[in-house]
C-alpha positions in Angstrom: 14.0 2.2 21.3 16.1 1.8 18.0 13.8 1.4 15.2 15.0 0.2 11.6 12.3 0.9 9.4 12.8 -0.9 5.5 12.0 0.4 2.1 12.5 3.5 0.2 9.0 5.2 -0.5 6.3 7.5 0.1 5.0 4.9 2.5 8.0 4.1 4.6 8.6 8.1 4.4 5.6 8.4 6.5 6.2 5.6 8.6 9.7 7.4 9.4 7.9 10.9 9.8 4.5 8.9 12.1 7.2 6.8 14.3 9.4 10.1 15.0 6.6 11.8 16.9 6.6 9.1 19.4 8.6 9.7 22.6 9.5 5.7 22.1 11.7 6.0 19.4 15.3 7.6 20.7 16.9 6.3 17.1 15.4 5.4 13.4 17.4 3.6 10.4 16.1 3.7 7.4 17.3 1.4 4.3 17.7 2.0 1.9 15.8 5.7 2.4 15.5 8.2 -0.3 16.4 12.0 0.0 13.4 13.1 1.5 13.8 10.4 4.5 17.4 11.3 5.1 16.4 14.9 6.5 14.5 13.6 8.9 16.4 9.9 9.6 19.4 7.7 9.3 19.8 6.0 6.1 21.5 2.6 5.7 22.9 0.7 2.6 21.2 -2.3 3.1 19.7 -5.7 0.7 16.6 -5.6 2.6 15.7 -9.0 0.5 18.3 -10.6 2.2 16.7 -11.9 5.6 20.4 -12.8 6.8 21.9 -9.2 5.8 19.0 -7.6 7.8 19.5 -9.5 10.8 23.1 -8.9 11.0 22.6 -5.3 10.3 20.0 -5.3 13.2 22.6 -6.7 15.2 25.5 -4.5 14.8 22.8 -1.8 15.2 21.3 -3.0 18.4 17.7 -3.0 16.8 15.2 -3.1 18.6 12.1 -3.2 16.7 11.6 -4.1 12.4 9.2 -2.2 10.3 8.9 -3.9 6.7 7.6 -1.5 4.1 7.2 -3.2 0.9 5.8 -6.3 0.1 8.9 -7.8 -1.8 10.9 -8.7 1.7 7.4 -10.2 3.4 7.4 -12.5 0.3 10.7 -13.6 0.6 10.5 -14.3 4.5 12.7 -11.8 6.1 10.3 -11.3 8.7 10.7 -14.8 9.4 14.1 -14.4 9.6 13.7 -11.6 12.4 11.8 -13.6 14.5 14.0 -16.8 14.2 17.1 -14.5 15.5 14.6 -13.3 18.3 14.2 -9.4 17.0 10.9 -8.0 17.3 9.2 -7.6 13.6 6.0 -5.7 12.1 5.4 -7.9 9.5 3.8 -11.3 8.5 5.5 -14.4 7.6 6.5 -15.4 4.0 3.1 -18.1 4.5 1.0 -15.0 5.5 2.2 -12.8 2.8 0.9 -15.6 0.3 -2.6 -13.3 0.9 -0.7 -11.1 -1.6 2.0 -12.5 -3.4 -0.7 -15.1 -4.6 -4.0 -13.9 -6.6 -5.2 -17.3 -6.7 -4.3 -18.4 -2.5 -6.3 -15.7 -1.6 -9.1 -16.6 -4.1 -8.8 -20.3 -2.3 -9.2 -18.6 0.8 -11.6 -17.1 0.1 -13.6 -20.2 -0.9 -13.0 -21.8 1.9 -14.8 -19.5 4.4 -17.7 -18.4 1.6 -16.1 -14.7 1.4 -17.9 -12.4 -1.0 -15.3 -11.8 -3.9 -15.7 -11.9 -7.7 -16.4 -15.6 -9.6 -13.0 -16.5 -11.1 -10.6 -19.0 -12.7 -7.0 -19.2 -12.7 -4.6 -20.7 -15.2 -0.9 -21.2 -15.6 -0.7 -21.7 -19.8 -1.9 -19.2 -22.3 -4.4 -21.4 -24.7 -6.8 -22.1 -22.1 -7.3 -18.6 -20.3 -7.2 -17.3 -24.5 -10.1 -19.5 -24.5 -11.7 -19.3 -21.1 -11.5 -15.1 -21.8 -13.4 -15.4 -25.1 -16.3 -17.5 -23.5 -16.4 -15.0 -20.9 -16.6 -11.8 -23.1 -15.4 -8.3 -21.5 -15.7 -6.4 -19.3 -13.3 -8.5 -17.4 -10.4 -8.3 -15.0 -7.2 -10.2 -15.7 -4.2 -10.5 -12.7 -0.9 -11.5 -12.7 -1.0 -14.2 -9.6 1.9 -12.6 -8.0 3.9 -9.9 -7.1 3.9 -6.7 -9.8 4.2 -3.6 -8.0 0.3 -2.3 -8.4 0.0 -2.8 -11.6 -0.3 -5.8 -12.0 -3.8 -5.8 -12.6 -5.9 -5.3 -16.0 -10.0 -4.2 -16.1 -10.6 -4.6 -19.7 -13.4 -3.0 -21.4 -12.9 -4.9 -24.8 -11.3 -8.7 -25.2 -8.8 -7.3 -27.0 -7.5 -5.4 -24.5 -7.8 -8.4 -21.9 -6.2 -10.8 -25.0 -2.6 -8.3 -24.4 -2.7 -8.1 -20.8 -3.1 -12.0 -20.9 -0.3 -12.4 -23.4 2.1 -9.5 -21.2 1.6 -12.2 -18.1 2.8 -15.2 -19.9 5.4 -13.3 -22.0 7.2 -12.8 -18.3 6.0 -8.6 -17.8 5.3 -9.3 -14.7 7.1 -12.4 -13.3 5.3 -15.5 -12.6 3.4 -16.6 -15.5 0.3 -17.5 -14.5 -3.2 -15.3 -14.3 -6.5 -15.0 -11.9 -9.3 -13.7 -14.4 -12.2 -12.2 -12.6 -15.9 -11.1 -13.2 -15.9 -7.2 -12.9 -17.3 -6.2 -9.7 -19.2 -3.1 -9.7 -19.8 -0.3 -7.1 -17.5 1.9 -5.6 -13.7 0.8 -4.5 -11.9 1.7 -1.1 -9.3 0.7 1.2 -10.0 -1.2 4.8 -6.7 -1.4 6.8 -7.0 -3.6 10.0 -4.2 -4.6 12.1 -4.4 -8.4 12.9 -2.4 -10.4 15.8 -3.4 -14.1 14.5 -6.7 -13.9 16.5 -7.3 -10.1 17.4 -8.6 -7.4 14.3 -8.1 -3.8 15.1 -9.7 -1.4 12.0 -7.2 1.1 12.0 -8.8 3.6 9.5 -10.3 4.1 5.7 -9.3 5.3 2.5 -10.0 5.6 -1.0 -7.2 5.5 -4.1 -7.5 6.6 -7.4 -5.0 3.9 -9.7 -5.6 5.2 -12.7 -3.1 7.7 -14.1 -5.8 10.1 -15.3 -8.6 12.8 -14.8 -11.9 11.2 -14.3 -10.2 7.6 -13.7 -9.1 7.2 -17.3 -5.9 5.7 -18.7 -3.9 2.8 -17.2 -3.6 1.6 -13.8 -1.1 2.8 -11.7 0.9 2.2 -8.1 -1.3 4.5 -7.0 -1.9 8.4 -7.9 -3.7 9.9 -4.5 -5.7 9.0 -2.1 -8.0 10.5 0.6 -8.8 9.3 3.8 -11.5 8.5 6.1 -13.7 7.2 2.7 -17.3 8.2 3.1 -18.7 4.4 1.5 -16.9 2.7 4.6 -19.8 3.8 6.8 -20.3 1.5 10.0 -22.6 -0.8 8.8 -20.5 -1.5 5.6 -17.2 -1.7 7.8 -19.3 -3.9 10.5 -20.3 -6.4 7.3 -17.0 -6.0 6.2 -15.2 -7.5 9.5 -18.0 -10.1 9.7 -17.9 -11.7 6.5 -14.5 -11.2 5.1 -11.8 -10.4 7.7 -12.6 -12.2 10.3 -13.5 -15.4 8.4 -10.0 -15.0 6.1 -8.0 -14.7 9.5 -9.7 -17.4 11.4 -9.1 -19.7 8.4 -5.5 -18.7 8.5 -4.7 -19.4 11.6 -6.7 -22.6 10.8 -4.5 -23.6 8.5 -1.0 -22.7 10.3 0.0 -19.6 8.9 -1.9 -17.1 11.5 -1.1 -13.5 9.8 0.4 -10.9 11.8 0.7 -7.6 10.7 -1.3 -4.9 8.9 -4.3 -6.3 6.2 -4.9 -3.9 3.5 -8.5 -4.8 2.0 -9.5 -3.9 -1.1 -13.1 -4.0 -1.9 -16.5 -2.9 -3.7 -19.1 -1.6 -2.2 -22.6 -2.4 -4.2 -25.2 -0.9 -1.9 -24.2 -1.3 0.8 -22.6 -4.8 0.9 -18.8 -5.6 0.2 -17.3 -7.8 -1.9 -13.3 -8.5 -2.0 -11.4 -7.1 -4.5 -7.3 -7.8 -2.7 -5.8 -8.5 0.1 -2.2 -7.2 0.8 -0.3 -7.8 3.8 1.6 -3.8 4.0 0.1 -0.3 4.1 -0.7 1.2 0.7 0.7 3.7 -0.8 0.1 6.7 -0.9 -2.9 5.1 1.7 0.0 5.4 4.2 0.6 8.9 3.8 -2.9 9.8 4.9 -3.5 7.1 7.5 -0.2 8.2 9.0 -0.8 11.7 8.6 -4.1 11.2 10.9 -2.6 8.4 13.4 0.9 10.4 14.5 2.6 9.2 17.0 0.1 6.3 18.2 1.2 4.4 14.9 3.9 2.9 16.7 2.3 2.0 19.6 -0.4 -0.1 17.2 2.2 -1.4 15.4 4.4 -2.4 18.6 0.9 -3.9 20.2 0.6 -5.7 16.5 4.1 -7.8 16.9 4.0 -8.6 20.0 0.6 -10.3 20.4 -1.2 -7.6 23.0 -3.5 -6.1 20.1 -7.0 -7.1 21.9 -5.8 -4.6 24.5 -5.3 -2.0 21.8 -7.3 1.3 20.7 -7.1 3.8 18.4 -7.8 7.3 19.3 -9.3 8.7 16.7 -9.9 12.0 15.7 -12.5 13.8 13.5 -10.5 15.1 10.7 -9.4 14.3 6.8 -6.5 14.2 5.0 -5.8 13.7 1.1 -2.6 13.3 -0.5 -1.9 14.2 -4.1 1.0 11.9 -5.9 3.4 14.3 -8.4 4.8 11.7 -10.7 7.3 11.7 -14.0 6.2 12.5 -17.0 5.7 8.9 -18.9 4.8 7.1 -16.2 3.1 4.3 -15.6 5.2 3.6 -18.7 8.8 4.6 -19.7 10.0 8.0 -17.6 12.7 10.2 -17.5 15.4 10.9 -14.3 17.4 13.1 -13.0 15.3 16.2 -13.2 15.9 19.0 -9.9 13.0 19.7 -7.9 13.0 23.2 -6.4 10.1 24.8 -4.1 10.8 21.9 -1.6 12.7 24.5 0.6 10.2 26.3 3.1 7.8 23.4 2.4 5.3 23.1 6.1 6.5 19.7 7.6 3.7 19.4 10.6 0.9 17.5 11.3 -0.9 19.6 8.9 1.2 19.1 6.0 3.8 16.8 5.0 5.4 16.6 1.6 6.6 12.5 1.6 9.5 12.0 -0.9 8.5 8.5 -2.9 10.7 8.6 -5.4 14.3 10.8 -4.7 17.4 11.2 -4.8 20.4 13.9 -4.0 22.3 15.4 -6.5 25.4 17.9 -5.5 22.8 19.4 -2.4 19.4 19.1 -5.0 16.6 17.1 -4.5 16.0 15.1 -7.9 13.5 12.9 -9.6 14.3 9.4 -9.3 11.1 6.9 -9.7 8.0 7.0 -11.7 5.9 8.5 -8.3 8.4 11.1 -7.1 6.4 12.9 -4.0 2.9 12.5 -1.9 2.2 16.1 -1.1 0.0 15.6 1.6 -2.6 17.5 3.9 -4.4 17.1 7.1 -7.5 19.6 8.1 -11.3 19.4 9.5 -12.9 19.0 6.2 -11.9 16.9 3.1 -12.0 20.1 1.2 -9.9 22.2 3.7 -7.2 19.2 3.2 -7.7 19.1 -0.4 -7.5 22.6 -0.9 -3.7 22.9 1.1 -2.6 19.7 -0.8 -2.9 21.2 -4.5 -2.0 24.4 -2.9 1.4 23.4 -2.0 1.6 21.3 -5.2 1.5 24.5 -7.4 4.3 25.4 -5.2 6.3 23.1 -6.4 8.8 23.8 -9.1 8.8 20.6 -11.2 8.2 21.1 -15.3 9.0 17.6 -15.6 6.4 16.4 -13.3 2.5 15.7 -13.4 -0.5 14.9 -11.2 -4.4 14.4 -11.2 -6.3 17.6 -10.4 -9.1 15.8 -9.1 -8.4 13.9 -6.0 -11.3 13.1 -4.0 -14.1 14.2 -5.9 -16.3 10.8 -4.9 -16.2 12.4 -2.2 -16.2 16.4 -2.8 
């Protein structure tokens, strides 16, 4: 098959590296790529926004089959566009990506079908969420209703800090003005991926992120700063009430409503005792989720993902294996704010690239033959073993190896775990 995987990050990095072990794929594009995806796959200069540029690429390229990274092409339909011209897509529809692109359709959603999630109101003018905030009092959690990249998303301790991340939505920081303001849930967060057909749910596999940008879970929220996966607090029981009360319901309303999703479901959620209550939905793998879950799923990825588009996922399985991996995310100095570019990277040569390790390139770019940073989250060193602390061990093991003075990272990945 020829494969055209879009997107340029740690994710669609270890999409490319997962969809190369499987015999399947004889050719994989991606675009746009980065430096770290263009040793080990074609890159293409592509608008992968532009559902009309990607099927005529896929065209000329004799495409066979469409991985969509990011979330910002789903939004913007170009998976609808791949199905109209009759090219096979993993992906949902612009309708079905409304799950994420839209704080408050999911909340609606979730309404409907009596889905444990956090009590909430949403607003689309500044006075009355000013005033809905102060009668609520803090801790609270204030979202931008649409797209913002992961960080999109405030838990204020004080109303003061709620009051800014309020006025930083309506001032335009993050795109759409308008706001979902949430009771704090409390407990303890992780990731549920599931792949969905419209009327089949697969659980793929667990995880657990750490957003914010520091030690201890301090500082601001980030796209994401490591992650670890299976996640202990996704035991059976909590993943069985998890399907039964959320996923299922969610799906079976959407397909209720016309706009069946198709695709992988990323759901976010707190675990209080046992029981789960929604935090997100988004229609794409995490990141740096992905980077674990792929590390752990090889090769079989693509067959999930080729069962996912084409409607044969009840007859799917996952063979799973007993092991851990944990990635650690080496980002710029500055970031999630203002960052610097352009610095080399060096002890990326003689790096292990196996099922063991893997380090993902998120942010990259090549500079007369070096590899330099180019994004806030720059690389997903990442580690597969038979323990948690095996993995986590190899992972900051091979991040000391890296030469990078303009670089940091959290040193404590994990440790709800360890």
């Amino acid at each position: 098959m020829n494969i055209l995987i879009l997107g340029s990050g740690g994710r669609e990095h270890a999409l490319a590296w997962a969809v190369l072990q499987n015999p399947k794929c004889d050719r994989l594009i991606v675009a746009p790529g980065n430096a770290g995806i263009a040793q080990i796959a074609e890159c293409a200069t592509l608008d992968i926004l532009d559902g009309a540029a990607v099927v005529a690429f896929a065209d000329e390229e004799n495409i066979d089959f469409v991985i969509i990274g990011p979330e910002a092409p789903l939004a913007l339909g170009v998976a609808d566009a791949l199905a109209a011209a009759g090219i096979s897509v993993f992906g949902p529809s612009a309708a079905a990506a409304q799950l994420e692109a839209s704080k408050a359709f999911t909340k609606d959603i979730c309404a409907a079908v009596g889905a444990p999630t956090a009590d909430y109101a949403r607003f689309d003018a500044l006075d009355p969420a000013l005033n809905y905030l102060r009668a609520q009092g803090a801790p609270i959690v204030v979202k931008a209703d649409g797209l913002a990249a992961g960080k999109g998303v405030t838990v204020a301790a004080t109303l003061p800090e709620a009051e800014t991340a309020l006025r930083d939505i309506f001032d335009g920081t993050h795109g759409r003005a308008e706001v979902v303001i949430e009771a704090l849930l409390t407990g303890e967060e992780a990731s549920f991926f599931c792949l969905v057909d419209g009327d089949s749910v697969l659980p793929i596999g667990t995880a657990q992120d750490h957003k914010r940008v520091g030690d201890g879970d301090t500082g601001p929220n980030t796209g994401g700063m490591g992650a670890y996966s299976p996640a202990p607090v996704m035991t059976p029981e909590v993943e069985a009430r998890a399907l039964d009360k959320i996923v299922r319901p969610t799906m079976a309303e959407m397909t209720r409503r016309g706009t069946p999703m198709r695709g992988v479901l990323f759901v976010g959620l707190m675990i209080d005792d046992g029981q789960p209550s929604l935090v997100e939905y988004n229609v794409r793998f995490g990141d740096p989720e992905c980077q674990c879950l792929m590390m752990r799923l090889g090769g079989q990825a693509l067959d999930l993902m080729l069962a996912c588009a084409e409607g044969r996922l009840d007859a799917a399985r996952v063979r799973w294996a007993d092991d851990h991996a944990l990635c650690v995310v080496m980002a710029a100095q500055g970031y999630p704010g203002a960052y610097a570019k352009g610095d080399v990277i060096g002890g990326l040569d003689g790096m292990p690239e196996d099922s063991g390790a893997m380090v993902f390139h998120a942010g990259t770019a090549e500079r007369e033959g070096a590899i330099t940073a180019a994004g806030g989250r720059v690389l997903g060193v990442t580690a597969r073993a038979d323990s948690l602390r095996a993995a986590h061990d190899r992972a900051y093991g091979l991040v000391d190896d890296v030469d990078w003075p303009g670089g940091f990272y959290r040193r404590d990945i994990g440790h709800r775990a360890l």
